[in-house]
Each structure stands twice: as structure tokens, then as C-alpha cells.
C-alpha positions in Angstrom: 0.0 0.0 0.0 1.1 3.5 -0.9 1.2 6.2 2.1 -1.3 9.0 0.7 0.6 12.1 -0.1 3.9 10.4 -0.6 5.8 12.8 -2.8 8.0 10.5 -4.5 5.2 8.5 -5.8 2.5 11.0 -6.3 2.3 11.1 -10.1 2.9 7.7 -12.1 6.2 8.0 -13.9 5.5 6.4 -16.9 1.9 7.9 -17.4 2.2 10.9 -15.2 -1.3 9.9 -14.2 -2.0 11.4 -10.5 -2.0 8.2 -7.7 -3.5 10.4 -5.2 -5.9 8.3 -2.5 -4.5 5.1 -4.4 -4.1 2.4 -2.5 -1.9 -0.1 -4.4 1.5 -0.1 -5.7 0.5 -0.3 -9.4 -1.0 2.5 -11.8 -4.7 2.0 -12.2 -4.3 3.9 -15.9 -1.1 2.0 -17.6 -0.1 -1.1 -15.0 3.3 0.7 -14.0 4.4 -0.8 -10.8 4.6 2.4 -8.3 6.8 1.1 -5.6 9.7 3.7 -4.6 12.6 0.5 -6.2 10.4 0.7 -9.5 10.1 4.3 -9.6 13.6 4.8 -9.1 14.6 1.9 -11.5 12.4 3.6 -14.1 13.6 7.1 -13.8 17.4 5.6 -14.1 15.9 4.7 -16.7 14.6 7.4 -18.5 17.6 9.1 -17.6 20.2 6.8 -19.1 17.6 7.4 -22.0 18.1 11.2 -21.7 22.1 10.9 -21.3 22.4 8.5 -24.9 20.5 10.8 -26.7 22.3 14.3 -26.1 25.0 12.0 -26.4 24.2 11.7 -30.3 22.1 15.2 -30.7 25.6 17.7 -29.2 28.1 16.5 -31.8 25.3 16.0 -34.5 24.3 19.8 -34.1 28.0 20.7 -33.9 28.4 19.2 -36.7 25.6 21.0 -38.6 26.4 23.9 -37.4 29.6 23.9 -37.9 29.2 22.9 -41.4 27.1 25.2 -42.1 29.0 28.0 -41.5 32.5 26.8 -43.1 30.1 25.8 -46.3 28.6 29.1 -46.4 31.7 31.1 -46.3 33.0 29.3 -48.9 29.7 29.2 -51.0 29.9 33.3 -50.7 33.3 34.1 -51.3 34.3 31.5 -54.2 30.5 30.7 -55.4 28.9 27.1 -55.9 31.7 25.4 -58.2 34.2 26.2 -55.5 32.0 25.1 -52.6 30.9 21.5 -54.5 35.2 20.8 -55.1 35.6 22.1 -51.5 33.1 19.8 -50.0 34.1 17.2 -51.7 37.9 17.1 -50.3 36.6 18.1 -46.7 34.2 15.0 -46.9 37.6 13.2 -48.3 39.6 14.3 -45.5 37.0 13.7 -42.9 36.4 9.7 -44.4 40.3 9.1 -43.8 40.5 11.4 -40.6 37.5 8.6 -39.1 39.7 5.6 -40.5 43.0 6.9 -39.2 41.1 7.1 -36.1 40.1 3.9 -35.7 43.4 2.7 -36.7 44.9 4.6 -33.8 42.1 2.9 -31.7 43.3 -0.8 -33.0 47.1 0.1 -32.3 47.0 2.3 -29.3 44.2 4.2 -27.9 41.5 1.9 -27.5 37.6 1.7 -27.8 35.5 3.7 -25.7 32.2 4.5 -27.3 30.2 3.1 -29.5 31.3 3.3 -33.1 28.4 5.0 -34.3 29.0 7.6 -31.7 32.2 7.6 -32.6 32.3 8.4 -36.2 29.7 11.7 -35.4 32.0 12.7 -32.7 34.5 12.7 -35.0 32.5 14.6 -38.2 31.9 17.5 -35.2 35.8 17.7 -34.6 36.5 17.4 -38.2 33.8 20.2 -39.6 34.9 22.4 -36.6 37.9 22.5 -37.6 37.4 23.0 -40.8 35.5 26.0 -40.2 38.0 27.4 -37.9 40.5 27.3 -40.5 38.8 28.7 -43.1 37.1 31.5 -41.3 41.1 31.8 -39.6 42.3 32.1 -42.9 40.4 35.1 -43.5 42.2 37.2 -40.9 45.4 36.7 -43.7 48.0 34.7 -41.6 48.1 30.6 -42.6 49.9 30.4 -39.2 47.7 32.3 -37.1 44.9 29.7 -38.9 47.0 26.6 -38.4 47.6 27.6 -34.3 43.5 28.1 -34.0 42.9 25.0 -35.8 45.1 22.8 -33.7 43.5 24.6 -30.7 40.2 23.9 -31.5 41.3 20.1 -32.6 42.9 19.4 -29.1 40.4 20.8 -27.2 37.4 19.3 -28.9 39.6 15.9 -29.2 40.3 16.0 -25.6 36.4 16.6 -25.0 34.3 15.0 -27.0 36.5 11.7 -27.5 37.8 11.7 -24.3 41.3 11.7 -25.4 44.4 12.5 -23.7 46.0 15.2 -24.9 49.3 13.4 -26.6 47.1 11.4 -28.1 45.0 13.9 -29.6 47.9 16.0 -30.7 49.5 12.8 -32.8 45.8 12.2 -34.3 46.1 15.9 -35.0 49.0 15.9 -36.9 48.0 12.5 -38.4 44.6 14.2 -39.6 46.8 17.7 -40.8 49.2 15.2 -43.3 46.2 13.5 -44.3 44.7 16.9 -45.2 47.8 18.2 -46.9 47.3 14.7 -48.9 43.9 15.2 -50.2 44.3 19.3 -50.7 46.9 18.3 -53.3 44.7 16.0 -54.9 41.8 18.8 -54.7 43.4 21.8 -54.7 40.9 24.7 -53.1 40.1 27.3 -55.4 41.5 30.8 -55.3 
């Protein structure tokens, strides 16, 4: 039986139907046990629920947003042909930035996260820094760019992969000569 005014089983969690004057431990609208284990257990629940999915939604709206912003500047300064030829070696370098990844996983740094999880962490740290360099580059200086892009690498390495930070500055530089690779083979326009 449920003491009446309990406040940590007032409401049914699952319903939200009110259990006020109810007697049992079970929700007379949808059959939820009501105890103060199963409400507890449910709402651990519903948080682990909670925690997985801003897991996914933070680096998949950094990566849109980030995107956005790096495609746009390029789209308005060098116009649509430029921004197709620049997409296309960003999505290049962002393919072999994930698998050079997961080669440093297999040799050294381990498996953490889910690989789906993973691979969109990993499109937010790539199209962040891609928009930091280009929108960098604009203030004239490649090495003022190339200082703010590593910065925003190792931090957002370090944060959203959990990396240590020698190991994000070697996937840095793997992921900067894997760049330098694929912006010979696609050169940007002028």
C-alpha cells in the first residue's frame, strides 16, 4: 500500500497519471508498478535514455552547425563550383581522418564509445575545424589559422573523444598530413 501524499510517488512515472488516494503499488491507468525501487529503477531509466540521446544530438548539431558555417563562407566568397570541389575534399579528409582514427584505436588508444557515436563525434571535430580554418584564414596569416585550428582540434579531441591530450595532438597531426594529402589532390580554389 502506498502512504497518501507520498511525494516520491504522487504522479505515475511512466503515465504521469496522478496516484493520489491510491491504495496499491501499481498505476490503475497503464499497470506501472509504483513502488519507490520501481520508480527509481524507471527514472534511471529514463535518464540513461536522456544521457544517450544528447549524447548523439551535441556533436550532430555541432556538426551541422559547424558545417554550415564553413560551407557558407566558402559558397559566398568563391560561389557554388568552389564550394561542390571544397566539400568534396573536406568530406575526403573527414572519411580518412575517421579511419585513421580507428586505426589509432586498433594500435594504441583503445575503444571507448560506440562506433556510431564515434564516427559523429568525429564529423563534429572534423567540420569544426574546418570552419575554424577557413574563417582563420580570412584574418590573412596561414599560421595564425594553423595555431587556432590545432587549438580547436585538441580541445574538442580531448572533450568530445575523451582523449588524452598526446594522443589527440598525434591524431592531429596524423589528420593535418592526411589533409595536406587530399588538398593536393583537390586543390581549393582561389
Amino acid at each position: 500500500m502506498l502512504p497518501d501524499g507520498d511525494p516520491g510517488v504522487s504522479k505515475c512515472p511512466a503515465c504521469g497519471y496522478s496516484l493520489a488516494g491510491t491504495r496499491i503499488a501499481m498505476c490503475p491507468e497503464c499497470g506501472q508498478s509504483v513502488t519507490r525501487g520501481a520508480v527509481r529503477e524507471y527514472l534511471r531509466d529514463r535518464a540513461r535514455v536522456t544521457t544517450t540521446r544528447m549524447a548523439y544530438l551535441v556533436p550532430a548539431a555541432i556538426t551541422l552547425i559547424a558545417s554550415a558555417i564553413w560551407m557558407s563562407f566558402v559558397g559566398y566568397y568563391n560561389g557554388g563550383e568552389a564550394l561542390a570541389i571544397v566539400f568534396a575534399s573536406r568530406l575526403i579528409s573527414i572519411v580518412l581522418g575517421t579511419v585513421g582514427y580507428f586505426l589509432c584505436c586498433l594500435l594504441w588508444i583503445g575503444f571507448d564509445a560506440p562506433w556510431r557515436l564515434t564516427i559523429l563525434r568525429l564529423a563534429a571535430v572534423h567540420s569544426s575545424t574546418i570552419a575554424t580554418f577557413i574563417l582563420a584564414t580570412a584574418s590573412g596569416s596561414i599560421i595564425l589559422a594553423l595555431i587556432a585550428t590545432l587549438i580547436v582540434y585538441l580541445v574538442l579531441l580531448t572533450k568530445l573523444l575523451d582523449m588524452e591530450l598526446r594522443e589527440a595532438f598525434v591524431y592531429a597531426v596524423l589528420c593535418w598530413l592526411l589533409g595536406m594529402i587530399v588538398e593536393f589532390a583537390f586543390p581549393s580554389p582561389d
